[in-house]
C-alpha positions in Angstrom: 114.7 125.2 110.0 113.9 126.0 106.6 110.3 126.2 106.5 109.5 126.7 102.4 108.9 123.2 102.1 110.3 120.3 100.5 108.6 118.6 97.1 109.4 115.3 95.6 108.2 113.7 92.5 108.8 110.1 92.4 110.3 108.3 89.1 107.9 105.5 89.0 105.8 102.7 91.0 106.6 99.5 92.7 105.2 96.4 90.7 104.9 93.5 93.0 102.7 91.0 94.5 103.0 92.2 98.4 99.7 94.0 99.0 99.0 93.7 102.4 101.6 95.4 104.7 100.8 92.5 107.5 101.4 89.9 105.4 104.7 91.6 104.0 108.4 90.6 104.7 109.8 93.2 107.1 113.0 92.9 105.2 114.1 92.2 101.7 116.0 88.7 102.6 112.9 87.1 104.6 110.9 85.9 101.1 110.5 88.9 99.6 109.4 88.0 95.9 110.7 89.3 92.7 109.3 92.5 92.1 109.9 95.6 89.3 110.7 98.9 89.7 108.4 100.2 86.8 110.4 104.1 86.0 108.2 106.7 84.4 109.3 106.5 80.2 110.9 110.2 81.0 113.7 108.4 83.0 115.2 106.0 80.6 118.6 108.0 80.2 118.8 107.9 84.0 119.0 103.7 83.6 121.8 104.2 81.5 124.8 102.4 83.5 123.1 99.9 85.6 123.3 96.2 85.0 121.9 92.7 85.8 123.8 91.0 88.7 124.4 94.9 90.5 123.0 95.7 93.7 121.8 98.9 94.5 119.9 101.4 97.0 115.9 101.8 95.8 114.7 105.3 98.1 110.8 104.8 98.2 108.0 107.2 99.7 105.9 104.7 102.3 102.9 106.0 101.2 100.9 103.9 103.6 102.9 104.6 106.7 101.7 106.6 110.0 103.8 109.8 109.9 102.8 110.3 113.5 104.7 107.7 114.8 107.8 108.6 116.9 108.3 105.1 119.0 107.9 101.4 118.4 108.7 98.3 119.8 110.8 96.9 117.1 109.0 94.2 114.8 106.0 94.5 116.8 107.6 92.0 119.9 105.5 93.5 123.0 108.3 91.8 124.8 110.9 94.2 123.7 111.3 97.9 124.8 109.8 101.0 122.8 112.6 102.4 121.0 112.9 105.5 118.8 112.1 105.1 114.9 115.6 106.4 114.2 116.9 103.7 115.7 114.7 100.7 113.5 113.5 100.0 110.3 109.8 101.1 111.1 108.0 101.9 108.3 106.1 104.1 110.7 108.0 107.8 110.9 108.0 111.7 110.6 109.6 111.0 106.8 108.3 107.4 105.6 111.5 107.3 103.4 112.4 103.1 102.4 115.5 102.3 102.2 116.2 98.4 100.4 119.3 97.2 99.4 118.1 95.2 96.1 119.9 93.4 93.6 118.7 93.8 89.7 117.8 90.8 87.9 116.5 91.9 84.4 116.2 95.2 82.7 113.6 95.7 80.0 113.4 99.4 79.0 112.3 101.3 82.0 111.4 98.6 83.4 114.2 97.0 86.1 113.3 93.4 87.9 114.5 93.5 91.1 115.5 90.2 94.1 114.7 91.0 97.8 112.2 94.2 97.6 110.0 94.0 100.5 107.9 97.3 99.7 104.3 97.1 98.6 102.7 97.2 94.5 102.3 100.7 93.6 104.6 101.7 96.2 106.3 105.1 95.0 109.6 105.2 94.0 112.0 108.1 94.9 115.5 107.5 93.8 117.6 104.7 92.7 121.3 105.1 94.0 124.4 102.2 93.6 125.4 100.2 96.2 129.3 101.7 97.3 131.5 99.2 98.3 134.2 99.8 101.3 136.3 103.0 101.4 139.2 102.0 99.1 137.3 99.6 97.1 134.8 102.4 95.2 
């Protein structure tokens, strides 16, 4: 492995109301409330091309995630087995990377209002990617 290390700088913050990672949606479509991807002013070009109504991919850094964390039991259930974060959502991981499929609602300067983003306010953004349809369809 490449050990020179890795750095990231994010483009910008989560604005929302979700504060409390207990009280939180564990996904996007179970009540997650508007929120806005507030971009740092440097990043304006990179905003060029999206639109209201498009879905896309927002990477975040779970700043408040346990990095130590290699198993879970998926959404907390005692009842179910421990399972390997690769294999859930866990915020919990070696790389706390989100991943939340989003769809934009309004776009005022670097500023992008986002439907179904369960991460919490001030929660770092990394990237913003668009959502690829089907093979064929892209």
């Amino acid at each position: 492995m490449n050990e020179a290390g890795y750095s990231l700088q994010p483009v910008g913050s989560v604005e929302s109301p979700l504060t409390d990672r207990d009280l939180a949606p564990r996904q996007g479509d179970e009540g997650a409330p508007q929120a806005w991807l507030v971009l740092d002013p440097t990043m304006r070009a990179a905003i060029d091309g999206l639109a209201v109504g498009a879905d896309v991919i927002v990477l975040t850094w779970l700043d408040r995630a346990r990095r130590d964390v290699l198993t879970v039991r998926p959404r907390g259930d005692q009842s179910r087995p421990e399972q390997g974060v690769f294999s859930t959502r866990s915020p919990d991981r070696p790389n706390p990377i989100g991943l939340h499929q989003v769809r934009i609602v309004a776009i005022d300067g670097t500023r992008i209002a986002v439907r179904n983003l369960e991460a919490l306010d001030q929660t770092p953004i990394l990237d913003i990617k668009p959502l690829l349809g089907p093979v064929g369809q892209r």
